[in-house]
C-alpha positions in Angstrom: 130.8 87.4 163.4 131.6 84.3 162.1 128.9 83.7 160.2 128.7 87.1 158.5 132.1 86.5 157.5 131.0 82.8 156.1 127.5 84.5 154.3 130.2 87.1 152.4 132.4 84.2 151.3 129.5 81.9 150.1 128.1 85.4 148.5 131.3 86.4 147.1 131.7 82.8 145.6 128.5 82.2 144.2 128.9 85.6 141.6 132.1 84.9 140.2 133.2 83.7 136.4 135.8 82.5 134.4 137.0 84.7 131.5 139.3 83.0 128.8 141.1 83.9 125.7 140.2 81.0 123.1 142.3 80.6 119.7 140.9 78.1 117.5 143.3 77.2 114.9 142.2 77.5 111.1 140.0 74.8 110.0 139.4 73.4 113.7 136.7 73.3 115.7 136.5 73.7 119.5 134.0 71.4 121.8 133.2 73.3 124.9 131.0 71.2 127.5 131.5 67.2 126.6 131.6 66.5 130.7 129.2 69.3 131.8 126.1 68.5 134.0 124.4 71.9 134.9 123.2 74.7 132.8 125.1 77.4 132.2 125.5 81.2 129.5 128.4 81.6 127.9 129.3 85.8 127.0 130.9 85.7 123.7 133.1 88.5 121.6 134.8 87.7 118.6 138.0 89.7 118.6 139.2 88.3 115.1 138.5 89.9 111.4 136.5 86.5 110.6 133.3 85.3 111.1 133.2 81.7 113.5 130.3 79.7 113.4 128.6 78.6 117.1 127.0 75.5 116.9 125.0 73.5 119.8 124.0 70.3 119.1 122.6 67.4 122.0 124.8 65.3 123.6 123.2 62.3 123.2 123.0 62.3 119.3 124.6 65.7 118.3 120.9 66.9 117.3 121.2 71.0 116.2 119.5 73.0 119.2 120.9 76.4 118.4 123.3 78.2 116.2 124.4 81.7 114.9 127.7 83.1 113.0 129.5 85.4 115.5 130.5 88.4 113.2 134.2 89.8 113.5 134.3 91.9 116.5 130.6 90.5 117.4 128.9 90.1 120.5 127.0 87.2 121.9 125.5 85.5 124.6 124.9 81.9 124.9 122.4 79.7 126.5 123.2 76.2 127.3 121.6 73.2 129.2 123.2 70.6 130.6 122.3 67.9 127.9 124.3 70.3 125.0 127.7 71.2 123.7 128.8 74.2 122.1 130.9 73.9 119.0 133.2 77.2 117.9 133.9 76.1 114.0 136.4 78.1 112.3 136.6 77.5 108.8 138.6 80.3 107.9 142.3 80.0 106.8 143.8 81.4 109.8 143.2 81.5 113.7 139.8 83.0 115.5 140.8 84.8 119.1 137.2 84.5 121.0 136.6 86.2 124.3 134.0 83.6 126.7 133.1 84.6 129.8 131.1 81.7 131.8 129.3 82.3 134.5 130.4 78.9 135.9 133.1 76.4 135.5 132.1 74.1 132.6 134.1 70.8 132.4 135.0 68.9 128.9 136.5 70.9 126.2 138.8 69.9 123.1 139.7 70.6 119.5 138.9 68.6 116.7 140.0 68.7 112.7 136.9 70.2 110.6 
C-alpha cells in the first residue's frame, strides 16, 4: 500500500506546472531563464491589445535562436533548451499582461530597461 500511495505522489508530481500572470511594464523587457539548467515549453497568451516581441537568444553570447511577435490576444508555445533565455520585449507605451504556463519550474528571471 505504501508504495502505490508513493507511485501516485511521484505521478502526481511529475505532471504539474506553474501558471503566472506576467506584466511587463512599457518599454521593458523581461528575462525568463538566466539560472535555468534543463529544457523546458513555455504556453504563452497575450491578454493585452499590443503586440510583445519573444526573443531567445544563447546564453553564452546572446546569439538569436528563435523569435516571433505574439499578437494581442495570441497564442503561443515555446520551446527552450537549457543553454537559452527567453526575452518578452514590450516596446509599446503601456503595460503587456502575458499568460505562461511552464511545464516546470524555471529559475532566473528579471526586468531590464529597453
Amino acid at each position: 500500500m505504501k508504495k502505490l500511495l508513493f507511485l501516485f505522489a511521484l505521478i502526481i508530481s511529475s505532471c504539474s506546472s506553474f501558471k503566472s500572470g506576467l506584466t511587463i511594464p512599457a518599454n521593458e523587457t523581461f528575462i525568463l531563464g538566466e539560472s535555468n539548467s534543463k529544457n523546458y515549453s513555455a504556453e504563452l497568451v497575450n491578454t493585452s491589445n499590443n503586440e510583445v516581441k519573444i526573443r531567445g537568444e544563447k546564453k553564452q553570447n546572446g546569439e538569436y535562436t528563435q523569435g516571433f511577435g505574439l499578437a494581442p490576444k495570441g497564442k503561443a508555445t515555446v520551446y527552450v533548451s537549457s543553454d537559452e533565455i527567453i526575452k518578452f520585449i514590450n516596446e509599446n507605451n503601456e503595460s503587456i499582461k502575458v499568460d505562461v504556463k511552464l511545464n516546470k519550474a524555471v529559475p532566473g528571471m528579471r526586468y531590464i530597461k529597453n
